[in-house]
LUMKEKE-931450 format. One record per residue (C-alpha): x, y, z; residue number from 1. Coordinates in Angstrom, 1 decimal, always signed. Layout:
% residues N
<atom x="X" y="Y" z="Z" k="NUM"/>
...
//
This chain:
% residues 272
<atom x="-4.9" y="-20.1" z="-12.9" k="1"/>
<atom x="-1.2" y="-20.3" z="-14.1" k="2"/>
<atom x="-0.1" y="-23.3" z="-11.6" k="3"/>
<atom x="+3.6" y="-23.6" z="-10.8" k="4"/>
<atom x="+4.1" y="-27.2" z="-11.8" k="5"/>
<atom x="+8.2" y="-26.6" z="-12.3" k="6"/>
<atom x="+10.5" y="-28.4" z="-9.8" k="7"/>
<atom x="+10.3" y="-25.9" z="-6.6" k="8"/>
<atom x="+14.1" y="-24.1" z="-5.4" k="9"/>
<atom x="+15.1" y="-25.9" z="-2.5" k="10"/>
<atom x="+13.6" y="-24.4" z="+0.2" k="11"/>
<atom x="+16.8" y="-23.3" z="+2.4" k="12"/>
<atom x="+17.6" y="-20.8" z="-1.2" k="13"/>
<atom x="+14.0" y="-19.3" z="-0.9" k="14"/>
<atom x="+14.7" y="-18.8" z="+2.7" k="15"/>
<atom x="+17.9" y="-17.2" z="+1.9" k="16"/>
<atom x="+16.5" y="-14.5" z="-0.6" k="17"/>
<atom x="+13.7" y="-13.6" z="+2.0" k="18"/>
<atom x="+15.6" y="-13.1" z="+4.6" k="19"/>
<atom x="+18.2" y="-11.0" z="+2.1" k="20"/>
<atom x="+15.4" y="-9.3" z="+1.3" k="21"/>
<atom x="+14.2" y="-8.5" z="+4.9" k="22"/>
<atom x="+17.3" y="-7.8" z="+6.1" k="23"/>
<atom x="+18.3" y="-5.2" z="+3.4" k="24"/>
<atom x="+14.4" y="-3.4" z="+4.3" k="25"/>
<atom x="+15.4" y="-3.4" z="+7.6" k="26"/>
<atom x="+18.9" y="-1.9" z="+7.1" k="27"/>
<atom x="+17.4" y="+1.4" z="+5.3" k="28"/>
<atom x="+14.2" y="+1.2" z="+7.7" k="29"/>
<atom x="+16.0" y="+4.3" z="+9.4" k="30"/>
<atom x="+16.2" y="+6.2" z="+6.2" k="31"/>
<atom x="+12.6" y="+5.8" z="+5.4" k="32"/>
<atom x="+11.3" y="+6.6" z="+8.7" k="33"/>
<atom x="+9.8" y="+10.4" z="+8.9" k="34"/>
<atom x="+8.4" y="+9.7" z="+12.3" k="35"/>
<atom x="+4.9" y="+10.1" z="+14.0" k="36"/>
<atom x="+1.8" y="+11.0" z="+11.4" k="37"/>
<atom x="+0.4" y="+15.0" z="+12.0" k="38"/>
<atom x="-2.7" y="+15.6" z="+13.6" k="39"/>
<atom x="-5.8" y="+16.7" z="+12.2" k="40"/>
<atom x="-5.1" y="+20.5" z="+12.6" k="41"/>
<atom x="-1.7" y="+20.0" z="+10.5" k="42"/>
<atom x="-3.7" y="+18.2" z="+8.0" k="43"/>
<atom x="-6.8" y="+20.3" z="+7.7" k="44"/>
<atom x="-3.9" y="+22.8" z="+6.8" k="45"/>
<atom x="-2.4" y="+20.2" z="+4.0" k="46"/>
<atom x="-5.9" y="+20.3" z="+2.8" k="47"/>
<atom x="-5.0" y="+24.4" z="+1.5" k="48"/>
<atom x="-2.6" y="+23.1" z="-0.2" k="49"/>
<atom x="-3.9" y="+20.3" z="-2.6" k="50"/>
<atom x="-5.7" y="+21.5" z="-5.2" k="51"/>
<atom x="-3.1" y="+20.7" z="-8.1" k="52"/>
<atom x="-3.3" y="+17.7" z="-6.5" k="53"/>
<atom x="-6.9" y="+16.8" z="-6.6" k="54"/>
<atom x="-7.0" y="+17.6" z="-10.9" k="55"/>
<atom x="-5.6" y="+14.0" z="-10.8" k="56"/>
<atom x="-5.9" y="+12.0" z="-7.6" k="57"/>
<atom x="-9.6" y="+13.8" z="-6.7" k="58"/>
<atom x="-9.8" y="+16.4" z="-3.7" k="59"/>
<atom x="-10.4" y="+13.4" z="-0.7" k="60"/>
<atom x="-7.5" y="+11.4" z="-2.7" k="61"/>
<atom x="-10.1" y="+9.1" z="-4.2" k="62"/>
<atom x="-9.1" y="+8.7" z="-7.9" k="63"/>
<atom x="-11.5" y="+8.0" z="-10.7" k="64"/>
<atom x="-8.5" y="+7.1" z="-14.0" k="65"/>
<atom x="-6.9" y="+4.2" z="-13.0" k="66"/>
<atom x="-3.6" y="+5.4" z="-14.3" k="67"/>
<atom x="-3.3" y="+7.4" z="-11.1" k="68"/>
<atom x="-3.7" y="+6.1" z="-7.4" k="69"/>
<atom x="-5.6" y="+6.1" z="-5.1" k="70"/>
<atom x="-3.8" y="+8.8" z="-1.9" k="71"/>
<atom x="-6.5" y="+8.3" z="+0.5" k="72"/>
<atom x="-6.3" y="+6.4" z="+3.7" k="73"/>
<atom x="-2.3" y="+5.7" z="+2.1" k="74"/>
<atom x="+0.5" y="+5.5" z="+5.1" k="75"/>
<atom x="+1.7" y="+8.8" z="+6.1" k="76"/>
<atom x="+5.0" y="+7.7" z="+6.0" k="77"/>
<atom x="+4.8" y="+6.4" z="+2.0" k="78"/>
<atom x="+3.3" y="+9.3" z="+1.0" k="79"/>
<atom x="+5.4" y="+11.7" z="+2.6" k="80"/>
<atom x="+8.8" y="+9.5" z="+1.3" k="81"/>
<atom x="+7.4" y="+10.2" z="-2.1" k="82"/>
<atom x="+6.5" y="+13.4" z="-2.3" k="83"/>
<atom x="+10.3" y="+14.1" z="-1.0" k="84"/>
<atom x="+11.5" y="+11.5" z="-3.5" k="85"/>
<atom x="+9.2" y="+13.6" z="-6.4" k="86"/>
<atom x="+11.2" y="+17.1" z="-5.2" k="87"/>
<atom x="+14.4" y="+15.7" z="-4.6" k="88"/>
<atom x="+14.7" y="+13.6" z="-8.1" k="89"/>
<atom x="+15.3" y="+10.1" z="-6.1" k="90"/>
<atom x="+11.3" y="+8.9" z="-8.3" k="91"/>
<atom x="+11.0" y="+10.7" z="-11.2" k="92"/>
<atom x="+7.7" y="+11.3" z="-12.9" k="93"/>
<atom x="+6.9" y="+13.2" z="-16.3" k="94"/>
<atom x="+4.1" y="+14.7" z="-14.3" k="95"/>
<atom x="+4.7" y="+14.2" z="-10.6" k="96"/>
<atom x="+8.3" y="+15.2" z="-10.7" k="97"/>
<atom x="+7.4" y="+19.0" z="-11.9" k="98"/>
<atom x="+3.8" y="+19.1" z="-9.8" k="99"/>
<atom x="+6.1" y="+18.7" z="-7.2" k="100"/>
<atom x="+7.5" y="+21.8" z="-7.4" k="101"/>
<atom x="+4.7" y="+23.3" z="-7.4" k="102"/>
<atom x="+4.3" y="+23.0" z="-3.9" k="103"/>
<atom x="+5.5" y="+25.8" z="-1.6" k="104"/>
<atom x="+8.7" y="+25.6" z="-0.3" k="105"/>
<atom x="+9.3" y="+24.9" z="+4.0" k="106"/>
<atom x="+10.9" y="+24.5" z="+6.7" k="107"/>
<atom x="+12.0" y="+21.2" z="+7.2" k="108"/>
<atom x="+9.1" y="+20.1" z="+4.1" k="109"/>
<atom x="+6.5" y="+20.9" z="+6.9" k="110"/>
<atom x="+4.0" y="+21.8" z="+3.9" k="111"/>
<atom x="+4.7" y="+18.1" z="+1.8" k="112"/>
<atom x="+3.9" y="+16.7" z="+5.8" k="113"/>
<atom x="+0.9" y="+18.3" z="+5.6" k="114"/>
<atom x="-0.6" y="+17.4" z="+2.2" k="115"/>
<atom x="+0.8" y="+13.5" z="+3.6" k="116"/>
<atom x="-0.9" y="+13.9" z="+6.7" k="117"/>
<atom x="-4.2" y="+15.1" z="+4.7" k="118"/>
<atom x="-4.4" y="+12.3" z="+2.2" k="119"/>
<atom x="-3.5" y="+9.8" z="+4.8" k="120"/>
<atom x="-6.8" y="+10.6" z="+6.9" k="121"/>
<atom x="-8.8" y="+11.0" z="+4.0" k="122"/>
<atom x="-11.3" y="+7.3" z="+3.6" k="123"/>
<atom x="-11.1" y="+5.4" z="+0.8" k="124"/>
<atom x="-14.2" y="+5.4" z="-1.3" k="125"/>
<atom x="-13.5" y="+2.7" z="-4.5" k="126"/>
<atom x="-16.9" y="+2.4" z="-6.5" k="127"/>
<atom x="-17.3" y="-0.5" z="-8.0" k="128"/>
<atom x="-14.9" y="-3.0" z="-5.9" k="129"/>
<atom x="-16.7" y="-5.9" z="-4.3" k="130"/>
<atom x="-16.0" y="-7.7" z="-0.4" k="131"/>
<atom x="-16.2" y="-10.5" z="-2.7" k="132"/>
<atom x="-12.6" y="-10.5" z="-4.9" k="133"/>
<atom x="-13.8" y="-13.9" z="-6.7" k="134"/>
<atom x="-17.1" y="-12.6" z="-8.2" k="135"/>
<atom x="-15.5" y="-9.6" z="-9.6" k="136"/>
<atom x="-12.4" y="-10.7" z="-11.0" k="137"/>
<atom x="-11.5" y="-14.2" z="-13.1" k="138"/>
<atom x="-11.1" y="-16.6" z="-10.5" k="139"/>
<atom x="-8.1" y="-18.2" z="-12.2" k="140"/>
<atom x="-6.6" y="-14.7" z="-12.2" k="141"/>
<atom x="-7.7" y="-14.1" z="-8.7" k="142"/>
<atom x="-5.8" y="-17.0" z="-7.4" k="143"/>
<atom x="-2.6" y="-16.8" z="-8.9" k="144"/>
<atom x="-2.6" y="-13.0" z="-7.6" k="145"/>
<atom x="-3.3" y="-14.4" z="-4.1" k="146"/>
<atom x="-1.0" y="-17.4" z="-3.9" k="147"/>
<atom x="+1.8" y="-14.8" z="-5.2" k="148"/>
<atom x="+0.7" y="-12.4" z="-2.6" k="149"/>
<atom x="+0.2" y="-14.4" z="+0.3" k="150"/>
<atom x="+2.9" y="-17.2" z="-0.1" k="151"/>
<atom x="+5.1" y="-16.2" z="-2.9" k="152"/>
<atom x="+6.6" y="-18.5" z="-5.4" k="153"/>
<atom x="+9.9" y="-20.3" z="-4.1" k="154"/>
<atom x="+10.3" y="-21.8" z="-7.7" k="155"/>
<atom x="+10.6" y="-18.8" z="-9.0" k="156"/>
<atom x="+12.8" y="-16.5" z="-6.3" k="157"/>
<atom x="+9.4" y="-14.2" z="-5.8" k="158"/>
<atom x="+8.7" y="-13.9" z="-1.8" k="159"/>
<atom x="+5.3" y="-13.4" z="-0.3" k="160"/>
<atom x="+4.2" y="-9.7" z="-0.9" k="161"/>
<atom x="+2.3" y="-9.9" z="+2.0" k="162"/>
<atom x="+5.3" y="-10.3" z="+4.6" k="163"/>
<atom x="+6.0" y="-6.3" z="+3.9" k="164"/>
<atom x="+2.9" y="-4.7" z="+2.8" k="165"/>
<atom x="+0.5" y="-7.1" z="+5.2" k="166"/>
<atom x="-2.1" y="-9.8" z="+4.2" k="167"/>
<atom x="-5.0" y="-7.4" z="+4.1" k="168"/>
<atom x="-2.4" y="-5.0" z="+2.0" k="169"/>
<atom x="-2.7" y="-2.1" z="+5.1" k="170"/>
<atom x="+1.2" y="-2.0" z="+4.5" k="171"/>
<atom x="+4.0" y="-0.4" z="+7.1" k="172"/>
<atom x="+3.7" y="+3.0" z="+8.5" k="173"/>
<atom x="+6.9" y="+3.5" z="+10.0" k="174"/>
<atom x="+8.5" y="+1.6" z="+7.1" k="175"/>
<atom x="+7.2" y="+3.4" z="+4.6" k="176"/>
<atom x="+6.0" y="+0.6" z="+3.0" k="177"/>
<atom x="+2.3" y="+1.4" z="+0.9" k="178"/>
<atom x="-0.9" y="-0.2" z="+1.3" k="179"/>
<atom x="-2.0" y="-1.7" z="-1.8" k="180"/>
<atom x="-5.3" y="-3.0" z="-1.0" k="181"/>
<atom x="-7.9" y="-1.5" z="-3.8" k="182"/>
<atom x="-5.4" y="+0.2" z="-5.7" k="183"/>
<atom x="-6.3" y="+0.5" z="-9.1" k="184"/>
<atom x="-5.0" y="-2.6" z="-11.1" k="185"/>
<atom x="-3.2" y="-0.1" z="-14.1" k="186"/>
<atom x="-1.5" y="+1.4" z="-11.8" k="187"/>
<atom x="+0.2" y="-1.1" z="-9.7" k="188"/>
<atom x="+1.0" y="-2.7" z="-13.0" k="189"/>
<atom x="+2.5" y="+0.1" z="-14.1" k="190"/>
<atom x="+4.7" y="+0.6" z="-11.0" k="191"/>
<atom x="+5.8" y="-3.3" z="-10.9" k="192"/>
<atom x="+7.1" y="-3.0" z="-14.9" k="193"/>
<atom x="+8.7" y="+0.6" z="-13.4" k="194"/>
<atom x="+10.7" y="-1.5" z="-10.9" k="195"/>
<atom x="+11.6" y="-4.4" z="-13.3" k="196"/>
<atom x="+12.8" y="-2.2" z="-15.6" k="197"/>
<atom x="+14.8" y="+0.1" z="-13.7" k="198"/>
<atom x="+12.6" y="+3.2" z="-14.3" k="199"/>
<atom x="+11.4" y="+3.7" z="-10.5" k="200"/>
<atom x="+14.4" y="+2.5" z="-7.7" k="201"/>
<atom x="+12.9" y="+4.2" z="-4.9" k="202"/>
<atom x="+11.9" y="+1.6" z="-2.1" k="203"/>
<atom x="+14.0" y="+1.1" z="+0.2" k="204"/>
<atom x="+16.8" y="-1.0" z="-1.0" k="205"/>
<atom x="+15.8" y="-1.4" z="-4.2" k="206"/>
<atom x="+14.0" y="-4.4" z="-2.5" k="207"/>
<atom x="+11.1" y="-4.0" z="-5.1" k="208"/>
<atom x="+13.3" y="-4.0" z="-8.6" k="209"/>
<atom x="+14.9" y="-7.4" z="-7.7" k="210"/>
<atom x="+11.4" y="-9.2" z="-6.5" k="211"/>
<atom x="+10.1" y="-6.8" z="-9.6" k="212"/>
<atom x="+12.7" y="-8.7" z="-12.5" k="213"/>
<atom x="+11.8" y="-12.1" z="-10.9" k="214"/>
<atom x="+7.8" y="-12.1" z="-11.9" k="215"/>
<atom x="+6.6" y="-12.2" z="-15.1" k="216"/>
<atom x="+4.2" y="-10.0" z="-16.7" k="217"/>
<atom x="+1.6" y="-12.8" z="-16.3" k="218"/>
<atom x="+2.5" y="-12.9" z="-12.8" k="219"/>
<atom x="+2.4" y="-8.8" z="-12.0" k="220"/>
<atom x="-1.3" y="-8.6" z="-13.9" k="221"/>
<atom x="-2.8" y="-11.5" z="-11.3" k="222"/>
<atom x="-1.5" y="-10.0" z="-8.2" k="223"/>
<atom x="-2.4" y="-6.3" z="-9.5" k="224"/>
<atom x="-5.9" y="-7.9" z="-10.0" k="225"/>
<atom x="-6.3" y="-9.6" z="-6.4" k="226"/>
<atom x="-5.4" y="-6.2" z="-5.1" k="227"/>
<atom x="-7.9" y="-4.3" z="-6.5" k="228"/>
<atom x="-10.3" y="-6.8" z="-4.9" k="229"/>
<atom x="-8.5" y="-7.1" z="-1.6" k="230"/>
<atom x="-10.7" y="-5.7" z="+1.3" k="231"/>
<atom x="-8.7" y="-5.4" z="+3.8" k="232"/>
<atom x="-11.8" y="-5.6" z="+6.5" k="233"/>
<atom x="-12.1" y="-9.6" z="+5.7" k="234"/>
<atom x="-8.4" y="-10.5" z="+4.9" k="235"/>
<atom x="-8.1" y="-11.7" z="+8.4" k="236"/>
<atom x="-11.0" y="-13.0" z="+9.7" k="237"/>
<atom x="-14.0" y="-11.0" z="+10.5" k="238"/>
<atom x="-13.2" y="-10.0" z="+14.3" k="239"/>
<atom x="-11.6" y="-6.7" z="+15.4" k="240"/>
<atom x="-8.7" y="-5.4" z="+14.0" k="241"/>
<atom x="-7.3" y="-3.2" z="+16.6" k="242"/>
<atom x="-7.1" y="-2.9" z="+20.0" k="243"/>
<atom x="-9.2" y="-0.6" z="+20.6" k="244"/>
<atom x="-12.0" y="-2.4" z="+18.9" k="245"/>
<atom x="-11.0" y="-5.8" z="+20.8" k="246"/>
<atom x="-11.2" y="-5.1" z="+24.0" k="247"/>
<atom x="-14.8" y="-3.0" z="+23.5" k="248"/>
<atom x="-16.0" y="-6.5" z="+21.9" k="249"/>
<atom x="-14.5" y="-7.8" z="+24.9" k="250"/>
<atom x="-16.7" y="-5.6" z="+27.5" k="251"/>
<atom x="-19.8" y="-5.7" z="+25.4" k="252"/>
<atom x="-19.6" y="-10.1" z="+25.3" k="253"/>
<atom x="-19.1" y="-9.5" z="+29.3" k="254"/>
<atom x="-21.9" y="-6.9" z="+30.1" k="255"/>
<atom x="-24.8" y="-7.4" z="+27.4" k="256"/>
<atom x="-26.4" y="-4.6" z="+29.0" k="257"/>
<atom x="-23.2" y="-2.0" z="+27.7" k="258"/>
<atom x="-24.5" y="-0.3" z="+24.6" k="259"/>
<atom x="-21.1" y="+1.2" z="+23.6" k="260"/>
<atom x="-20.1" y="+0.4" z="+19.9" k="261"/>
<atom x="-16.8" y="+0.5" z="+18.7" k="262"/>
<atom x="-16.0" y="+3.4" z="+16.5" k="263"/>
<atom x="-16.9" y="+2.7" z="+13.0" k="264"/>
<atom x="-14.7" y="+1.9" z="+10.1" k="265"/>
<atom x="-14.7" y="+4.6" z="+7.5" k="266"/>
<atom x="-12.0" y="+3.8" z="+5.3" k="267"/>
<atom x="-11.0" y="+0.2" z="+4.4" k="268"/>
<atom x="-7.7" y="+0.9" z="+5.6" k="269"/>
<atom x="-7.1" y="+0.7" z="+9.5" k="270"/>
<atom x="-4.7" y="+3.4" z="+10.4" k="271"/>
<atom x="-2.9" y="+3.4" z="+14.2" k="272"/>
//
C-alpha cells in the first residue's frame, strides 16, 4: 500500500475544494437530469433496438473484454446522458461516437431512452469477482483504492469518490452520476487517464478532469482495482438496503409466523 506520509493540506483547503466540487455538480445537476427511468414495456422495446450494441457490451449489457463496460444494472440517467453525449459530439469515441448513429432517429431521443431504460434493468452478472475484494486483489493495492475511494486524500487535493458515486459505488440516478461498483478495472482506468488528459470532459462540470489531473497513475490503478471488487450488497453493512426490504425485516422480526420474504436481489446494483 502506497501510504500518504507527506505533510497533509490543512484541512479548511480540502474542505474548500470539496465543497467547490459539490457545489459546481450541483449547479449543472439540472442539466444532467432526464427525469423518471421508463418502465418495463418502454424497455422491452429498447431491447429491439440493441443488437449493435450487444457485439461489444453483450446482449443483457454484461461485457466479457474489459476494454468495454459493463451497461447492465447502470443508472438510467448515466446511460441515457451518454448516449446523447455519443450523438451529439459532447464524448467522443472512435467507436461509440459513429455506433451512435446508428441508432434510429426520435422524437425527443425516445429510442436512446429506451436502449437506457433496457440496460438499466438488465442484472449484473461479473464472473469471476469475489464478495471478498481482499482475496482477489493485492491487498496493498486494495487498500489504497479504498482509502482514495472512501475518504479521499486531503494531501493531495483528491476528494472521497464515494461522496458522488456512493460507498457501495450504486452512484446518482437523478445526477447522472454512474455506478462503478464491478466495472471492469481497464476500463475505469482508461476513462480516469481520458479525464486527466482532457480527452473525455463530459461529467457534469468537468468535476472529474480536475479530481482526474490530481491522482496519479499509481493512484487511478488502486481505486480502479477496489472497484472491480466492490460488492455493493456488503459496502454498508449486511441489513436491508431499501425501504422496501426494511420494513418487511421489520414485520417478519415482529410476527415470526409471517413467511413473506423480501424480493430478492438480482443485480448487485439496488435500483429505486
Amino acid at each position: 500500500m502506497k501510504i500518504v506520509k507527506s505533510k497533509a493540506a490543512p484541512a479548511s483547503a480540502f474542505a474548500m475544494l470539496f465543497l467547490i466540487a459539490c457545489s459546481t455538480t450541483n449547479a449543472h445537476a439540472k442539466a444532467d437530469y432526464h427525469g423518471i427511468p421508463l418502465g418495463a414495456a418502454e424497455a422491452k422495446q429498447g431491447g429491439a433496438l440493441i443488437a449493435v450494441c450487444a457485439a461489444c457490451h453483450g446482449i443483457n449489457g454484461s461485457s466479457a473484454t474489459a476494454e468495454y463496460p459493463n451497461l447492465a444494472a447502470q443508472q438510467y440517467n448515466y446511460l441515457l446522458k451518454q448516449l446523447e453525449d455519443f450523438r451529439d459530439g459532447a464524448r467522443k469515441s472512435t467507436i461509440m461516437s459513429g455506433m451512435a448513429m446508428t441508432i434510429p432517429p426520435s422524437i425527443d431521443n425516445q429510442n436512446l431512452k429506451e436502449i437506457a431504460a433496457y440496460f438499466s434493468q438488465q442484472p449484473l452478472v461479473v464472473a469471476g469477482v469475489s464478495t471478498a475484494p481482499r482475496a482477489r486483489a493485492n491487498v496493498t493495492q486494495w487498500k489504497e483504492g479504498h482509502k482514495i475511494y472512501t475518504q479521499g486524500l486531503a494531501s493531495d487535493n483528491i476528494p472521497a469518490c464515494a461522496a458522488c458515486h456512493g460507498l457501495g459505488g450504486d452512484g446518482n440516478g437523478p445526477m447522472a452520476i454512474p455506478a462503478l461498483a464491478l466495472q471492469h478495472q481497464a476500463y475505469v482506468l482508461m476513462q480516469l487517464d481520458q479525464f486527466a488528459s482532457g480527452a473525455r470532459n463530459n461529467s457534469p462540470g468537468r468535476v472529474m478532469n480536475g479530481i482526474a489531473r490530481a491522482m496519479t497513475k499509481q493512484q487511478m490503478t488502486a481505486v480502479a482495482a477496489y472497484l472491480r471488487q466492490l460488492n455493493p450488497d456488503s459496502a454498508i453493512g449486511i441489513g436491508p438496503k431499501d425501504y422496501r426490504e426494511y420494513v418487511q425485516a421489520v414485520d417478519k422480526t415482529r410476527n415470526p409466523g409471517n413467511r413473506s420474504q423480501p424480493p430478492q436481489r438480482t443485480t448487485p446494483h439496488n435500483h429505486k
